[in-house]
C-alpha positions in Angstrom: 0.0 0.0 0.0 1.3 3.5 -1.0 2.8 5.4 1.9 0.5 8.5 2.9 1.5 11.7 1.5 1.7 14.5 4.3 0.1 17.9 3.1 3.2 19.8 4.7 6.9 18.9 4.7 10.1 20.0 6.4 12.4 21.7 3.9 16.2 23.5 4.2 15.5 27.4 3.1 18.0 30.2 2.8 17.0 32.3 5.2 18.9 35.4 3.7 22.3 35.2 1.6 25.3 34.5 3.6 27.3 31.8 5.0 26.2 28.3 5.9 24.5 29.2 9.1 21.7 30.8 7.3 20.5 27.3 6.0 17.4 26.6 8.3 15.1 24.3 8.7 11.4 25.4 7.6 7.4 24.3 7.2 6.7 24.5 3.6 3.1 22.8 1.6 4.1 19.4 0.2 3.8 20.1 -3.3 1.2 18.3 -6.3 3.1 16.9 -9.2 2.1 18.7 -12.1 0.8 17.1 -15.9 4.1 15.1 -16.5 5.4 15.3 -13.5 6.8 12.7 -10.3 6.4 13.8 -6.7 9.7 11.7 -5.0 9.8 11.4 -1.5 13.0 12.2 -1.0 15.2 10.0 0.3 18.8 11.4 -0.5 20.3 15.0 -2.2 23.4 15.8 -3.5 25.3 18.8 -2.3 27.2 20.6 -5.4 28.3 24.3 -5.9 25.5 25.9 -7.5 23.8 25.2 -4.2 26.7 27.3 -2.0 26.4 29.9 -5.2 22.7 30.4 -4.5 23.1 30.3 -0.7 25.6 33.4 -1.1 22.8 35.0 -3.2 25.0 34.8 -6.5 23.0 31.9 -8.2 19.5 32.5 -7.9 16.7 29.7 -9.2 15.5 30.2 -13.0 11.8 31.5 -13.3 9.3 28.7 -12.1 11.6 26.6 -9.9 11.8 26.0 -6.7 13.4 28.4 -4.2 14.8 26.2 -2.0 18.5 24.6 -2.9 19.0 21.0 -4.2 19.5 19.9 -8.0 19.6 16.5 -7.8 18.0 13.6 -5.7 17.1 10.2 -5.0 14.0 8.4 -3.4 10.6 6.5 -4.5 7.7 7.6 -6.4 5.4 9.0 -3.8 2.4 10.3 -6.8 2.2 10.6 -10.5 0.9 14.1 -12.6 -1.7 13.6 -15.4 0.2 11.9 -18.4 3.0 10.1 -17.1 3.3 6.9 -17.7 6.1 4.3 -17.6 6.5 5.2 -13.9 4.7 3.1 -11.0 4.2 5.0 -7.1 7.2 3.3 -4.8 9.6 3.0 -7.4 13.0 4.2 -6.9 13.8 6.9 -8.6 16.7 9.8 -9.3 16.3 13.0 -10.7 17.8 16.2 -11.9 16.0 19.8 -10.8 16.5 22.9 -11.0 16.1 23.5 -7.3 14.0 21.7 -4.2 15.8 19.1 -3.6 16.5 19.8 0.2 13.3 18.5 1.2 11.0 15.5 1.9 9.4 15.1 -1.3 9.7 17.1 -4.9 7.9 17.2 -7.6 10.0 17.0 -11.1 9.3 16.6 -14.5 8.8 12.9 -15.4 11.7 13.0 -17.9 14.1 14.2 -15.7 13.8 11.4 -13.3 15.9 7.8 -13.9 15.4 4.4 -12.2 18.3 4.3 -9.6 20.6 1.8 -11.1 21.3 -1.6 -9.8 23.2 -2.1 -7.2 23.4 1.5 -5.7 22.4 2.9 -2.4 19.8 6.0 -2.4 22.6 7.9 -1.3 25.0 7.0 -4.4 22.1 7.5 -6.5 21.4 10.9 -5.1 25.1 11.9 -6.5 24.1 11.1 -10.0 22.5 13.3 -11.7 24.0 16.6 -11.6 27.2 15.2 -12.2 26.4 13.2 -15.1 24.1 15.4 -16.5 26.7 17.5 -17.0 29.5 15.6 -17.4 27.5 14.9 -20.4 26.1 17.3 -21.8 29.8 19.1 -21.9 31.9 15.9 -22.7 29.6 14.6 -25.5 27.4 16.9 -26.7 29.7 20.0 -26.8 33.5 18.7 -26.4 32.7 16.0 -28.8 34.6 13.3 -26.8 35.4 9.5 -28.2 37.3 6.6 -27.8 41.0 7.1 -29.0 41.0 10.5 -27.9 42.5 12.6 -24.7 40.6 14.8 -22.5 42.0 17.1 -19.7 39.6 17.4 -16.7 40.5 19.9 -14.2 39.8 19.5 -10.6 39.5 15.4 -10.8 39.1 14.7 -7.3 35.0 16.7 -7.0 32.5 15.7 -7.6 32.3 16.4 -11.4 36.1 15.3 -11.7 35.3 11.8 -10.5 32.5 11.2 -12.6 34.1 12.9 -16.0 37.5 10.7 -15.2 35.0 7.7 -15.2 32.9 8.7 -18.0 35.8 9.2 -20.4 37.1 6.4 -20.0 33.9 4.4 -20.4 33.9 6.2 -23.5 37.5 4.7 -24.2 39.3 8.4 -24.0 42.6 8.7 -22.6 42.4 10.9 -19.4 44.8 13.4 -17.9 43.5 15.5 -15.1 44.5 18.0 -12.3 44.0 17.6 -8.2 45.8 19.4 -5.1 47.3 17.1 -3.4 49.1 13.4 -3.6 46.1 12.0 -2.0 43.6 13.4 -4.6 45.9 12.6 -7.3 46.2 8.8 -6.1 42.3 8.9 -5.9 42.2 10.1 -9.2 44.4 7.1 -10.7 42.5 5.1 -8.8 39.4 5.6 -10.9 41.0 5.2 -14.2 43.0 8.8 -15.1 46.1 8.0 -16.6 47.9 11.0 -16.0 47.2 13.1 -12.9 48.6 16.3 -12.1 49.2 18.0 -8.9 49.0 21.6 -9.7 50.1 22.7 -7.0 53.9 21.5 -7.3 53.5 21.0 -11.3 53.3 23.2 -14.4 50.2 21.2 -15.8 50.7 22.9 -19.5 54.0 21.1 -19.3 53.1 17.9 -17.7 50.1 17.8 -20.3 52.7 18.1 -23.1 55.5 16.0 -22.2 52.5 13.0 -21.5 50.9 13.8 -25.1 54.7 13.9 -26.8 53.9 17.3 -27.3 50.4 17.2 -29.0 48.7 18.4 -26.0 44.7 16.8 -25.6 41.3 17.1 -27.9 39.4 18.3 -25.0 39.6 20.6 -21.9 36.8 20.6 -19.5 37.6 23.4 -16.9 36.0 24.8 -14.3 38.2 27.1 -13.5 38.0 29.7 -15.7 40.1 33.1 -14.8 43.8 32.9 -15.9 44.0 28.9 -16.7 42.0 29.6 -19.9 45.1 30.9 -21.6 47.0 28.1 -19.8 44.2 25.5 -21.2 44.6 26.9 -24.9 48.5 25.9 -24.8 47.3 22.3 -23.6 45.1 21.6 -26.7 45.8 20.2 -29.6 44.8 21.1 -33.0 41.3 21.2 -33.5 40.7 20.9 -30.0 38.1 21.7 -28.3 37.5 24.0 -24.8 34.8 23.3 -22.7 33.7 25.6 -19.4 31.3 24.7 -16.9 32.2 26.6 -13.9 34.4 30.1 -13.1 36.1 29.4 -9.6 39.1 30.9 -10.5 37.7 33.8 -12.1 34.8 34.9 -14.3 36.7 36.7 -16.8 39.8 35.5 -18.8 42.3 36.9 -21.6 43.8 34.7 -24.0 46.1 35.2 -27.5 43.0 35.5 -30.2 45.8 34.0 -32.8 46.1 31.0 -30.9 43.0 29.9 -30.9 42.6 30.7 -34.7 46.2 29.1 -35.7 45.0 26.0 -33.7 41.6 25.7 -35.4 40.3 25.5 -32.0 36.5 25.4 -30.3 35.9 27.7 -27.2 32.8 26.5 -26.1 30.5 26.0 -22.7 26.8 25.5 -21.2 25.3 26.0 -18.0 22.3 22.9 -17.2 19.9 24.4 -14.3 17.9 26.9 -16.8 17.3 24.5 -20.1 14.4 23.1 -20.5 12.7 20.3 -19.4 12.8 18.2 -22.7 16.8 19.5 -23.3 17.2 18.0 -19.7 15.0 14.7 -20.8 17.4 13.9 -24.1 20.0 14.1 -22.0 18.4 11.6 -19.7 17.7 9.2 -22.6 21.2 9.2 -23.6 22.6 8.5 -19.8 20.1 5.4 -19.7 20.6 4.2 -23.3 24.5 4.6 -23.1 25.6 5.1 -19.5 22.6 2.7 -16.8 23.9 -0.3 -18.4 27.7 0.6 -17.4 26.6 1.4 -13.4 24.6 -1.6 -13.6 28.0 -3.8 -14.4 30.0 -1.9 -12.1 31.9 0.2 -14.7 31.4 3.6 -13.0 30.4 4.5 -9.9 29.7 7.7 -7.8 32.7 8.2 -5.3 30.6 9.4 -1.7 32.9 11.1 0.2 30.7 11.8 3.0 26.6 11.9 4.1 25.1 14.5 6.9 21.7 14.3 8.2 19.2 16.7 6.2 19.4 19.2 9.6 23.2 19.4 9.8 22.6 20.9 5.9 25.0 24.0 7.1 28.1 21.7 8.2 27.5 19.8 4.4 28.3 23.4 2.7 31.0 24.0 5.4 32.8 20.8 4.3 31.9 21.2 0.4 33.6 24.9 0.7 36.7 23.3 2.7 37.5 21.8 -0.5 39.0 18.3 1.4 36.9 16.1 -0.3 36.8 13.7 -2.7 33.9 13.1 -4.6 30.3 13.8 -3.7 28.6 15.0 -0.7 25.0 14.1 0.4 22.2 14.9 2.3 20.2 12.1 3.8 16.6 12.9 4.8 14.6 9.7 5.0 
């Protein structure tokens, strides 16, 4: 028998912008799943760094969604909108957002929402989606990654690092990536890079080149931004192509235009939170067709670095923002 749905449930809001403290616990309607949509009771949400961006008040939700954090989560099918089909109440379920997910149940387009793979725990599901999403979506779709090629992926030991090291190389890509320490770098090895740099006592343009015999790699995927774009042009090879997802080192770069022309090269990017429901859904279709049978065989995994209860949703930002970890941090709240 279906579980009762409660007409109010407890969510994490941002009280104002500002540091993790202002995470707090709140009273908020359970929300009615829309025509096409899935109302999950949440079991599990993954922490990433739009979330801390939206805390701080420099990220806020596109029109429509949800303004409490969480992009991505993992539970059962608690009800069903007019028109879905395919989808039966108590299965388990992940799913991609655009906000909500710190809370007991939300409601999320149908063809956002995958079967949680065989095998994995609610909370490894729950690390899914954002990061392969758009690991994707940036990797395939725009850097035009394939087998016999070599990808740079910078910052290899988050959350996005780990699962674009173990995407690649399901897609039979040679990998190189960056990390902080020897302890990331090992982890990074560990899941399949080839090559992995610590930047912090290495010239990664160099150590790119002298691994590539001087050819340097077909794709970048940087989330850096700032002055490593110049330093990520010298890296690529001709015809290469430059993907950004994220500007932690700076929102603005400059770069030699020549280069870039001389080299034939692409200077691309995407953000994922604002496109639209059926952009999200392809992507979804190609994760299941290409990607669900790999987790189901054990060919890529998410890397959990550590859970917190759905109260102690301040001390997850706190460690996220630390910048120790290594791989994905998750919310439990079931």
């Amino acid at each position: 028998m279906a579980e009762p749905i409660s007409p109010t449930m407890t969510v994490i809001e941002i009280s104002e912008p500002g540091a993790p403290e202002v995470l707090k616990p709140a009273e908020r309607p359970t929300p009615r799943p829309a025509a096409g949509e899935i109302l999950i009771r949440v079991e599990a949400a993954g922490i990433n760094r739009p979330d801390l961006l939206q805390r701080q008040g420099n990220y806020p939700p596109p029109p429509g969604a949800s303004d409490i954090p969480g992009l991505e989560v993992a539970g059962t099918v608690a009800a069903l909108g007019a028109g879905v089909t395919g989808w039966t109440v108590g299965d388990a379920v992940c799913a991609l957002l655009a906000g909500g997910g710190y809370a007991e149940y939300a409601a999320v387009p149908a063809v956002q929402c995958l079967p949680v793979p065989t095998g994995l725990s609610m909370v490894e599901a729950a690390a899914l989606p954002e990061t392969l999403f758009t690991c994707w979506t940036n990797l395939v779709d725009g850097g035009h990654l394939g087998a016999g090629q070599t990808v740079l992926i910078h910052g290899g030991s988050s959350g996005i690092g780990t699962t674009g090291i173990q995407l690649a190389k399901l897609l039979g890509a040679r990998v190189f990536t960056t990390a902080g320490s020897p302890e990331k770098c090992a982890a990074c090895r560990g899941l399949g890079a080839d090559l992995a740099i610590n930047y912090k006592v290495e010239d990664f343009v160099k150590a790119v080149k002298d691994a590539s015999g001087g050819r340097g790699v077909d794709v970048v995927l940087d989330m850096v931004g700032g002055d490593y774009v110049r330093r990520n042009i010298e890296t690529l090879a001709p015809g290469g192509r430059h993907v950004s997802i994220a500007s932690l080192g700076g929102t603005e770069a400059t770069f030699p235009i020549f280069r870039v022309m001389q080299k034939r090269l692409v200077l691309t990017g995407s953000t994922l939170r604002a496109r639209s429901p059926a952009e999200k859904g392809a992507i979804a279709d190609s994760l299941y067709r290409t990607v669900w049978p790999a987790i189901a065989a054990g060919r890529l995994r998410p890397l959990i670095h550590a859970t917190f209860p759905f109260a102690q949703a301040a001390y997850a930002h706190r460690a996220l923002e630390a910048g120790d970890h290594i791989g994905k941090i998750v919310l439990t709240i079931h």
